[in-house]
C-alpha positions in Angstrom: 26.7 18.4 -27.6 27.9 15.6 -29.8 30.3 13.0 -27.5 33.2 13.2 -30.1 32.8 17.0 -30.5 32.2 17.1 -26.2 35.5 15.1 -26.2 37.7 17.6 -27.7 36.2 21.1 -26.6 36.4 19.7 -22.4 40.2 18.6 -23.8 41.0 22.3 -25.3 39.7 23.9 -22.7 41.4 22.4 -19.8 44.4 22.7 -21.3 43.5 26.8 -22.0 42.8 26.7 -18.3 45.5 25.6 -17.0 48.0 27.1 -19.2 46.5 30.4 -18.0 47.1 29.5 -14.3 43.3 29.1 -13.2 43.4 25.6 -12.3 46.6 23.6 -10.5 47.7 20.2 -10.3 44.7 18.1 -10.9 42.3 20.1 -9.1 39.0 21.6 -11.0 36.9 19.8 -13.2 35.2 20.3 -16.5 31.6 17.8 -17.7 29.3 18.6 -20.5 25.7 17.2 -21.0 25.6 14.9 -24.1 22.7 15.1 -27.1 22.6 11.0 -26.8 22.2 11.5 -22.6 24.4 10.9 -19.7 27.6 13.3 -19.8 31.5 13.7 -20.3 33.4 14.2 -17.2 37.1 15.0 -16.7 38.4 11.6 -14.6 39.4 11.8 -10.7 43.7 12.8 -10.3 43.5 14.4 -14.0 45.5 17.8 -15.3 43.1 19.4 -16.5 46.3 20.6 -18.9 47.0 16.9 -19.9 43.8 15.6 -20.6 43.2 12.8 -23.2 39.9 12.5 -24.8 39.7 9.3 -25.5 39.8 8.7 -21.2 37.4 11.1 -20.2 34.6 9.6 -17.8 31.6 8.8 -19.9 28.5 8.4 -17.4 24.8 7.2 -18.3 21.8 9.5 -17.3 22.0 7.4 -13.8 25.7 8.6 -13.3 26.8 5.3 -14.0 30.1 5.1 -15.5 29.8 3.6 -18.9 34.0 4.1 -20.1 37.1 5.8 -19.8 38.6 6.5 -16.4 36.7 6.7 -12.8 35.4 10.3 -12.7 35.8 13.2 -10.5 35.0 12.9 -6.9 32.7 15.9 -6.9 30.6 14.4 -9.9 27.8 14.3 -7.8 28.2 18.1 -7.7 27.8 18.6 -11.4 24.8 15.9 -11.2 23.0 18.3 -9.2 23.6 21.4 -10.8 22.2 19.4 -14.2 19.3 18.0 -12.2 18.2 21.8 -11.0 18.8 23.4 -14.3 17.1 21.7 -17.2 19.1 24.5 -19.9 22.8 23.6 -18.0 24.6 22.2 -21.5 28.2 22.0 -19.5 29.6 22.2 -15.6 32.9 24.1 -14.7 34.3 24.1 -11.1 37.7 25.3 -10.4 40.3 25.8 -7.7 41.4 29.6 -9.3 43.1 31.5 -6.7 41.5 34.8 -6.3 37.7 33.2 -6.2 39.3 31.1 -3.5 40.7 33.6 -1.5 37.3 35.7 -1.8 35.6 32.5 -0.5 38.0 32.2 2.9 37.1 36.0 3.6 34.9 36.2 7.3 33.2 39.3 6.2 31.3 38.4 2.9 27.5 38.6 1.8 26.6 34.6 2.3 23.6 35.4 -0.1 25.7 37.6 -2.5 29.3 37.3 -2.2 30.9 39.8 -4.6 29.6 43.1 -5.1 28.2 44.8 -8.7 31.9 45.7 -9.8 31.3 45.7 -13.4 28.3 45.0 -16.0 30.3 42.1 -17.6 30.3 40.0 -13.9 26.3 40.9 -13.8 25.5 39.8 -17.1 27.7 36.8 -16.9 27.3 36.1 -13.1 24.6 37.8 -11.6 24.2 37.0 -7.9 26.7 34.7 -6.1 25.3 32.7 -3.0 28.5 31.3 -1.0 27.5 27.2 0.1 29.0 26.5 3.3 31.9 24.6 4.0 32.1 20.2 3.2 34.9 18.3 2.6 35.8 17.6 -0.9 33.9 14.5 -2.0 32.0 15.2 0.6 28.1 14.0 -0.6 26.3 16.8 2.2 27.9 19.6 -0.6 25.7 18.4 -3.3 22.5 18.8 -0.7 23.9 22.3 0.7 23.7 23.6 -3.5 20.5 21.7 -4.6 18.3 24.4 -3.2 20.3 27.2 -5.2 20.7 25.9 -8.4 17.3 27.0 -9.6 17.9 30.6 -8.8 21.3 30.7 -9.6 24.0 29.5 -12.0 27.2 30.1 -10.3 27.8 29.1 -6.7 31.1 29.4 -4.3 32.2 27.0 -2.4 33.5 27.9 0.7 37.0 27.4 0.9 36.8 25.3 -1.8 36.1 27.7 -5.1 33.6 27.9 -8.0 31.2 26.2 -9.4 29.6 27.4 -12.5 26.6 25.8 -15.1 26.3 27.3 -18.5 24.1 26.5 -21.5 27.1 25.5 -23.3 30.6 24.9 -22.4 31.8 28.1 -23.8 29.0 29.9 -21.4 30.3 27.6 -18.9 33.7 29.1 -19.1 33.1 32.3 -19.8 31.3 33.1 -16.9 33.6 31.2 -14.2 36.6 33.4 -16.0 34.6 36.7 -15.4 33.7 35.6 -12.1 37.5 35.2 -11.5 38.4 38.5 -12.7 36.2 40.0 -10.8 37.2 38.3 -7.2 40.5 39.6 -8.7 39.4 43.0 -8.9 37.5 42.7 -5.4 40.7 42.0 -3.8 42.6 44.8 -5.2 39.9 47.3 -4.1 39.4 46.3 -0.8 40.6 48.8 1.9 39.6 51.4 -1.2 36.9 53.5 -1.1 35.1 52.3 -4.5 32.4 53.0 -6.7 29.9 50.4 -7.1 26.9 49.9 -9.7 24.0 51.6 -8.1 21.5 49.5 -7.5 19.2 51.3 -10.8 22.1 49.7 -12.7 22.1 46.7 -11.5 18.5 46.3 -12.4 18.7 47.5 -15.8 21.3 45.5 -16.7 19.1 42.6 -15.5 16.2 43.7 -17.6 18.0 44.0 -20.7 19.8 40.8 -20.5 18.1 38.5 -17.9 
């Protein structure tokens, strides 16, 4: 993406995020690979619902910070996600509240944390490894995801939340929303007896759209 265009999509979509109660405060953050290299990054202690554009963290292809504020603490994070898939356009990693909670729960599937609720949360998901527990800004998190980032595109965090890599921004968003929704819907089922996609389903809806 373009830097001026990148500048004022990460801007409209923080503030979409937060007016929609996914992100708090100045947690989560938001970066998009550039066309001329390096990336945008939303800065360290930023709303990501009062972001200014012309302040966002611009970093060389070194992570080097070439202008605008100092960037998120968990750059490093969105580094390696970039670094292990060479189609990630744009980085989103929130705080939301439901993913969250799913990733405090003792019980989960470490290699696949929420079950095949809907198609949507396959096709825009897939499978959801949960990364053990760092401290935020913590540099160890960035080695505990590097081995899953070629497999997968989405990651949780353990106590932490979600960290999702998209070809584009829009992708990006779309699929850490879904993956939101359905931690939502998780939540309100468990204790339910529930009707999962059946495995058959699962893998169709991986064959037709990878």
């Amino acid at each position: 993406m373009k830097e001026s265009a990148a500048r004022e999509a990460i801007c409209r979509l923080g503030a979409s995020i937060f007016a929609r109660g996914l992100t708090f405060g100045s947690s989560g953050n938001i970066s998009v690979r550039l066309d001329e290299g390096g990336w945008l990054m939303t800065p360290t202690n930023a709303s990501l619902g009062e972001l200014d554009p012309a302040r966002l963290s611009r970093l060389d292809v070194d992570g080097r910070l070439l202008s605008g504020d100092a960037p998120t603490k968990e750059s490093f994070l969105h580094r390696v996600m970039y670094e292990g898939r060479s189609d990630a356009g744009a980085v989103v990693h929130l705080h939301s509240t439901h993913s969250v909670a799913v990733s405090c729960l003792a019980d989960v599937d470490p290699q696949d944390v929420l079950p095949p609720i809907t198609a949507y949360y396959i096709m825009r998901v897939g499978r959801l490894p949960l990364v053990p527990y760092f401290p935020p800004g913590d540099t160890r998190l960035a080695e505990a995801v590097r081995p899953l980032v070629g497999r997968h595109h989405a990651v949780l965090l353990a106590n932490h939340g979600p960290v999702v890599a998209g070809t584009a921004l829009s992708a990006a968003a779309g699929a850490i929303e879904e993956l939101e929704e359905t931690a939502r819907l998780f939540l309100l089922l468990l204790g339910h007896r529930t009707r999962y996609l059946t495995a058959e389903q699962v893998a169709e809806l991986r064959t037709r759209f990878g």
